[in-house]
C-alpha angles and dihedrals in degrees: 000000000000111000094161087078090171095055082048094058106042084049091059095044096054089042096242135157124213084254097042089049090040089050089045086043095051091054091047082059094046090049088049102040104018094236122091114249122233101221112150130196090263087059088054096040077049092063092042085067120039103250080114107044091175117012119213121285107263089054087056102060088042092056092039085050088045099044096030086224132103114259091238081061087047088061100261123146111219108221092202129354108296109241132229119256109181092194089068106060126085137249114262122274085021144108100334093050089047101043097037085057085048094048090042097052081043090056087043096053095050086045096048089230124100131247111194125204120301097219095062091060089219126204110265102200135162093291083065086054104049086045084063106041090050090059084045094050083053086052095054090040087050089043088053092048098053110354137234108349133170086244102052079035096074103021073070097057097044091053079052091063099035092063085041080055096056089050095055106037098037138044126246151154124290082235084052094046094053092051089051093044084045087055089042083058098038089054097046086043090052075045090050097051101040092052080049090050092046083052081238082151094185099035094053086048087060093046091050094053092050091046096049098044087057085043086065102039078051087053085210119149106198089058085055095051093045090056090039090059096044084050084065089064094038091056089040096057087045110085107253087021100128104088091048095053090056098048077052096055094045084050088058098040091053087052117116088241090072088048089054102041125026091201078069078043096056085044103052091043088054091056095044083056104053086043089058094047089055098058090046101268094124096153084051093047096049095044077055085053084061097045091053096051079054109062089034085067084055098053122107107235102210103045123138106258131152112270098252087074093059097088091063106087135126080295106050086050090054090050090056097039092063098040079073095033089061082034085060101045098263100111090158093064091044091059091055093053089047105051082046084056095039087050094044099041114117113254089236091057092090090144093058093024079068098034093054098047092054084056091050091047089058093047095053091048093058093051077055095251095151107163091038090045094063099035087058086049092053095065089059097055117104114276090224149336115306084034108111136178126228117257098259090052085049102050089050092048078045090053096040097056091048090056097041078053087053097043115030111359086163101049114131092246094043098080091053095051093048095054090049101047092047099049083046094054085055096067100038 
């Protein structure tokens, strides 16, 4: 399993193997040292996954003068401050300057955008920006299609780098800088909920601190509000999180974009709801559920708002609502919100259109609606092989089939859904 998601990502978007990266790396060493270096693929595969947290020192400058980046934004831990060691770096106008433009034009050509050379200190303008925020806009609609995934997971990251790239090789406007600091936060946010979606608890904490730090270069308030919502989740998914995913909606709801849209507004006030469920204020949470259909009703439809907004609708707030009224007891009332959403939920939503009929499928168990209850499961397993379901869908099918097990293991339904969920589990 890959854990160094950042490694990950700067490898696919140059295109390397673990050999191909092991054999570049050995040269780089060779350049530094003098001598060549002996990394194999296994040594590689070793800090993938997290067996190397921080790999000696002479790795490290090879990797910083390959990727043009520092280890610690490779996703290495330091286990004590790295010291200097003048004999290992290189003369200037050498190795690093050549191999950072090579790495760069590697990164370009997987991301289909161009990094010129570093050296010509090229204008970055508003062409550079809407580049970026089309491939973001294919992220959110891949993300919508199938969920958060290792592999969206770190195509985010690497478009991350590649706007904090622009920033640092070519000049711009400060209009400009903030755009390209507002996609750095828009990538490692698409990161951050992915890694939430996936359930990756620490990996999705690290992601969060590096979005919001380029929200806030960006000085854009709607960035901030978008990680501030998915921190909700985050805090929600740690043990002991609750408070602190309440203390995170209230910080959304209080941000200036509220106060602009009331679309933001409606947002912010369904997050605040489910946080206050989760610390026990369900009448709180549910008057929250009425101030948000409120100011949905306020907001203008067809506004001008990044894409990562376009999955909260009617239906979406359904959807929400019922997750705290099962929460609360009234299950029936939770299975009429979800069949609305169910109904009103756009045809390219997969990812909630299962996630959401696993919920309804648990709700319906626990009213005792057995047959009905698998038969509605059933429709958010995976078609076919290669099909998968994001971690959240799968943690309430998981929970589903324990509590079918514990409460009519020989329903008529219940063999069925067995042998598909079980054949489904085999090729997640």
């Amino acid at each position: 399993m890959t854990s160094n998601v950042h490694l990950a990502g700067h490898m696919a978007a140059a295109a390397l193997s673990q050999a191909e990266l092991a054999d570049r790396l050995n040269r780089q060493i060779e350049h530094l040292t003098g001598r060549p270096g002996s990394l194999q693929a296994r040594h590689i595969r070793n800090w993938l996954g997290g067996k190397t947290r921080w790999p000696q020192e002479r790795q490290r400058r090879a990797l910083e003068a390959e990727f043009g980046v520092n280890a610690e934004d490779l996703g290495f831990t330091p286990r004590t401050r790295p010291s200097s060691h003048p004999d290992l770096v290189p003369p200037e106008d050498s190795v690093d300057r050549r191999h950072f433009t090579v790495s760069a034009a590697a990164l370009a050509a997987a991301t289909l955008l161009s990094i010129p050379d570093a050296t010509a200190r090229p204008r970055v303008g508003m062409g550079d920006v809407e580049a970026l925020e089309l491939r973001f806009a294919e992220l959110v609609a891949a993300d919508n299609a199938a969920g958060g995934t290792l592999t969206l997971e770190t195509r985010a990251l690497a478009f991350a780098h590649h706007a904090l790239e622009r920033i640092k090789v070519g000049t711009a406007s400060a209009r400009v800088q903030n755009r390209l600091y507002a996609s750095a936060a828009a990538f490692t946010g698409t990161a951050l909920w992915s890694a939430i979606d996936a359930r990756e608890v620490d990996r999705a904490e690290r992601h969060f601190d590096r979005a919001l730090r380029y929200a806030r270069l960006a000085q854009d308030p709607v960035a901030e509000l978008r990680l501030w919502s998915h921190q909700v989740l985050l805090s929600g998914q740690r043990p002991g999180g609750r408070n602190e995913a309440l203390a995170a909606a209230e910080a959304g709801r209080k941000s200036s974009a509220c106060r602009r849209d009331p679309l933001y507004r409606s947002l912010a006030t369904t997050r605040l709801a489910s946080a206050q469920a989760q610390v026990g204020e369900y009448t709180n949470a549910l008057r929250s559920f009425d101030h948000a259909r409120a100011s949905l009703r306020q907001a203008d439809p067809n506004g001008q708002r990044p894409s990562w907004i376009g999955f909260y609708d009617e239906a979406e707030l359904n959807g929400l609502t019922a997750l705290v009224m099962d929460q609360t007891g009234r299950h029936a009332e939770a299975e009429k919100h979800l069949h609305q959403a169910l109904t009103r939920l756009r045809p390219d939503l997969v990812r909630n259109r299962n996630y959401y009929s696993a919920a309804l499928a648990l709700v319906q168990l626990r009213q005792g609606e057995v047959e009905q209850a698998c038969a509605t499961a059933l429709t958010a397993l995976p078609a076919r092989a290669g099909d998968s379901l994001s971690g959240r869908t799968r943690t309430l099918l998981n929970n589903f089939h324990r509590n079918l097990h514990d409460t009519a293991p020989n329903a008529r339904g219940a063999a069925e859904w067995k042998s598909r969920y079980t054949e489904a589990k085999g090729f997640q």
